[in-house]
N, C-alpha and C positions, 0 to 999 in steps of 0.2 A: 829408861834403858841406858846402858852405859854407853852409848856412841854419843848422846847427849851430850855428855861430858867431855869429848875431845872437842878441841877447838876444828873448824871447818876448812881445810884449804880452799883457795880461790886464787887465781893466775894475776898478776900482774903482768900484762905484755909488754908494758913501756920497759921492766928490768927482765922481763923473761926468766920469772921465776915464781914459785909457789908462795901465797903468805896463808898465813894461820888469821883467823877472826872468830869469833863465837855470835853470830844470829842470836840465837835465842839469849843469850845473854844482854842481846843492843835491844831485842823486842822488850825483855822485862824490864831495862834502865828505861826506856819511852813511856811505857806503861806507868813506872811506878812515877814518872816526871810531870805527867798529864795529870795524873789524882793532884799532885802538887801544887798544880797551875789551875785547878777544879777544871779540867778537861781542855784549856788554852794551848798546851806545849803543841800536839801535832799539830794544830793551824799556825801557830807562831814559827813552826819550822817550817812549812809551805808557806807562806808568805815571803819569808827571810831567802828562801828556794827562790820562789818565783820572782823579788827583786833582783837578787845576782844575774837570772836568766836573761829577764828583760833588759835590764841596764846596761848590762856588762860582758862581753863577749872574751876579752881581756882583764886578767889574768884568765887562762881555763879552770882553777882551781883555789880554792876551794869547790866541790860542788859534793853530791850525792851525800852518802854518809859523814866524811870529812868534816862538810858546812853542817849536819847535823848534832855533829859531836859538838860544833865550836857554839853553836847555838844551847846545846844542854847545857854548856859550860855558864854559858853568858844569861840565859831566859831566868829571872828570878823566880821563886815559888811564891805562889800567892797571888797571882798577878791576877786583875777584876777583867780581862778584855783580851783578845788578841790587839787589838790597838796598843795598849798599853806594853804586851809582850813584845811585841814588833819592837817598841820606841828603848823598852828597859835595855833589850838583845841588844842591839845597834850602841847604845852608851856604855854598856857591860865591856861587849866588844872593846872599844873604845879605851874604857880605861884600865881595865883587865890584863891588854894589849899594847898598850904604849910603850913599857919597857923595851920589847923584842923590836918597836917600829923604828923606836931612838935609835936601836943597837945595830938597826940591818938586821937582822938575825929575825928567827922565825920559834913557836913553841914545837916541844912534841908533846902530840894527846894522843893518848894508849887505849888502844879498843877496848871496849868492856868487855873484859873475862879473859884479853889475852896482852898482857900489857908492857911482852915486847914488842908487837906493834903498834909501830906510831902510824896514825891512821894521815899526820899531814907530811906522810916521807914523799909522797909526788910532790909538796908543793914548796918551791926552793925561799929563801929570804926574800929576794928582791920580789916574786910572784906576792909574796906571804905582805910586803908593804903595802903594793897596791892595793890589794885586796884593802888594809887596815883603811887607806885612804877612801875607799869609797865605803868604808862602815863607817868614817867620819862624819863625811857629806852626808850618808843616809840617815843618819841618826842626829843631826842637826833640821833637816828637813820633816823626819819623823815626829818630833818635838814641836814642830813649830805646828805640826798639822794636828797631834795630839791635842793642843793647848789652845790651838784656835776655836775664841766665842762664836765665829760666825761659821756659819754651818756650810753654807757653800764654797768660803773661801779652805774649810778644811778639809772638804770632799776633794776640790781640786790639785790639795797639797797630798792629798793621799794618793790619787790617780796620780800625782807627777811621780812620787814614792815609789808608787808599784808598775810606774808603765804603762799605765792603763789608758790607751787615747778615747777621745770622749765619745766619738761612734758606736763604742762597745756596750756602754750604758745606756744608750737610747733602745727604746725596746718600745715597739707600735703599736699603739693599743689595737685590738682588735673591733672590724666595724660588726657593730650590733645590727642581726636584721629584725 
């Protein structure tokens, strides 16, 4: 149907005004990014989601679609793991991004299918640094827990990663009667 075809408004209240996006345009880039990743990309993006969350309270942004764009940008294709996706997104990041981090300055990424909007116009330079600075740390920490031989010493490097306190992985067995 041809309403498909128009781009979708949606409010920004912070500028108190309409912006244009295309949905189904960002559903078919996920889609065709996951066959990519032989089905990695949406967990690589929930993970990369749920570090910001955990960690990081400050900056507020990147987060929702934004941090997913920057994650398409950065998650390599081919990747054998979300582990691995995690670790490649974080270095991607990293050096993909260093120019803008040097500069102060920040990128714009253009929604798919409408690409006068920049999907990181909420998020200013100086927000846009920090942000870089803790996909540094993550992806230094992500590397180390990738590449670690020992298996509990990389579980714990994973849980420091993602936040995860060690109560939440204890799980009771249940008594047999």
């Amino acid at each position: 149907p041809e309403w498909q075809n128009q781009p979708l408004r949606i409010p920004d209240r912070d500028a108190d005004q309409w912006d244009d996006t295309d949905p189904l345009e960002q559903i078919q880039r996920t889609r065709e990014k996951n066959k990519l990743t032989d089905g990695h990309f949406v967990n690589v993006v929930k993970s990369v989601k749920w570090w910001r969350l955990v960690n990081y309270e400050e900056p507020k942004h990147p987060k929702g679609f934004p941090l997913e764009r920057i994650v398409g940008d950065c998650c390599p294709d081919g990747v054998g793991s979300v582990a691995e996706g995690i670790v490649m997104t974080l270095e991607n990041v990293v050096s993909q991004y260093a120019p803008y981090a040097l500069a102060s300055s920040k990128p714009a990424l253009p929604d798919y299918g409408v690409p006068t909007h920049d999907v990181l116009a909420r998020l200013d330079s100086e927000d846009f640094g920090e942000f870089y600075e803790q996909a540094k740390a993550g992806a230094r920490l992500a590397r180390e827990a990738f590449e670690s031989q020992n298996r509990e010493a990389s579980g714990n490097l994973w849980r420091d990663l993602l936040g995860i306190p060690w109560d939440c992985w204890h799980i009771p067995k249940k008594q047999v009667k």
